[in-house]
C-alpha positions in Angstrom: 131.3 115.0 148.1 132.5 112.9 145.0 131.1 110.3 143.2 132.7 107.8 144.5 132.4 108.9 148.2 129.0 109.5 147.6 128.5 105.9 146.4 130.7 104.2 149.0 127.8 105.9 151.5 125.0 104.7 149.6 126.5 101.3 150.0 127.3 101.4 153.6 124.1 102.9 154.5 122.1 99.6 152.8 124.2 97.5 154.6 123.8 98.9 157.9 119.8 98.4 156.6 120.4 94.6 155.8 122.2 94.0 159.1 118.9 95.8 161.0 116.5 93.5 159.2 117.7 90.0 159.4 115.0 88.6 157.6 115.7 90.9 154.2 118.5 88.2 153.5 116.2 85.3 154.0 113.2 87.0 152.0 115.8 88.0 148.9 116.6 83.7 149.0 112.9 82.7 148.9 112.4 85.4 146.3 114.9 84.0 144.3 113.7 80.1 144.4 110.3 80.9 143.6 111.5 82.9 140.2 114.0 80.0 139.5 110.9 77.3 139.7 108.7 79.3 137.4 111.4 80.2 134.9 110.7 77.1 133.0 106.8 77.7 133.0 107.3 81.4 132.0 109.4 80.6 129.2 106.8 78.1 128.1 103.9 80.6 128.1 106.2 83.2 126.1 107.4 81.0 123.1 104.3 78.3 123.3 102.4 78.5 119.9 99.4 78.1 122.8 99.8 81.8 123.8 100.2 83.2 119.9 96.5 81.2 119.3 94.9 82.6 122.8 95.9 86.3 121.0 94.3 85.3 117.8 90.7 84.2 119.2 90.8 87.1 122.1 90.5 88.9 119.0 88.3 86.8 117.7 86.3 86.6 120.4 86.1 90.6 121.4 85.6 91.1 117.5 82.4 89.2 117.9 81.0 91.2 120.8 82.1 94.3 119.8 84.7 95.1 122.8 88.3 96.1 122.8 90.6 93.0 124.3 93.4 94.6 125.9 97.2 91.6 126.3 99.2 92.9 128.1 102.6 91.1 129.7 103.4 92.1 133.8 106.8 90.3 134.1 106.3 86.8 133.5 102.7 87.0 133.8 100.0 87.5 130.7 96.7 89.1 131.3 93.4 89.7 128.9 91.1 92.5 130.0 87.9 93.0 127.9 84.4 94.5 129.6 86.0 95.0 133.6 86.7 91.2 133.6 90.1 89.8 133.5 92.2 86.3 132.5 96.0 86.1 134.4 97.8 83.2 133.1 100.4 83.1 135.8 103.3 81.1 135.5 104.0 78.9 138.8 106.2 75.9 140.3 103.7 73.1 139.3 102.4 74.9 135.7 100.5 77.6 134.3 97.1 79.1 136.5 94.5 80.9 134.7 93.2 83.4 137.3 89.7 84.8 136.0 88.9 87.8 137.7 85.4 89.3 137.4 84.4 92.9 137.8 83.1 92.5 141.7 86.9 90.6 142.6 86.0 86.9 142.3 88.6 85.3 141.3 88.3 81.8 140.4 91.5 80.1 139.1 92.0 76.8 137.2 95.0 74.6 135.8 95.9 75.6 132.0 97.5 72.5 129.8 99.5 74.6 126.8 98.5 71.8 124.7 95.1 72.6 124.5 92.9 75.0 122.5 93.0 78.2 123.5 89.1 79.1 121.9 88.1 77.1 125.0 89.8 79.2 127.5 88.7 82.3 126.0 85.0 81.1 125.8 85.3 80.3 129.8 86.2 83.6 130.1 83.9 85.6 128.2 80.9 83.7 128.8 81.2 82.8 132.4 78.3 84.4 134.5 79.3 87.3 136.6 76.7 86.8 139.2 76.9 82.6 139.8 73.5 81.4 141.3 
């Protein structure tokens, strides 16, 4: 089988996959939206002299208490991890979340204005209570 035959199969075959699951077009669309209303926000939270600060004084911060502060980018989303616990700033329609996530799951999220200073974010974060009362 050549090249070519073998790739007009491939392409007939996911066809013959999109016809058998209608809602694979409709999924793809909303898919699409949802990236095209974040794009803004992402781009934002990549080139905002915000995100360069929140680097500086994670390092600050993890400096201070002696613990690795692992920044790491998942597509457009940025996430700190330092002793089990975890900050997402996720880009979304309305603006940027900040997810914190503690070791046991909890996840409590808030609003983050790129305007502000990032040494309060990362104080939230490091000092919340793992175990609220």
């Amino acid at each position: 089988m050549s090249y070519l035959d073998n790739l007009e199969s491939s392409l007939k075959n996911l066809e013959s996959q999109e016809e058998r699951d209608p809602r694979e077009h409709q999924r793809r669309q909303d898919e699409r939206k949802r990236a095209d209303s974040i794009a803004p926000w992402a781009e934002q939270l990549k080139n905002a002299p915000f995100t360069q600060k929140l680097f500086d004084e994670a390092a600050l911060a993890g400096h201070k208490i002696r613990t690795k502060v692992y920044m790491a980018w998942f597509d457009d989303m940025l996430r700190l991890e330092a002793r089990e616990r975890r900050l997402e700033l996720r880009p979304t329609a309305e603006g940027i979340v900040a997810a914190f996530i503690e070791p046991d799951g909890a996840t409590k999220t808030q609003a983050v204005n790129l305007k502000s200073d990032p040494a309060v974010l990362v104080k939230q974060w490091l000092d919340s209570n793992p175990n609220p009362a």
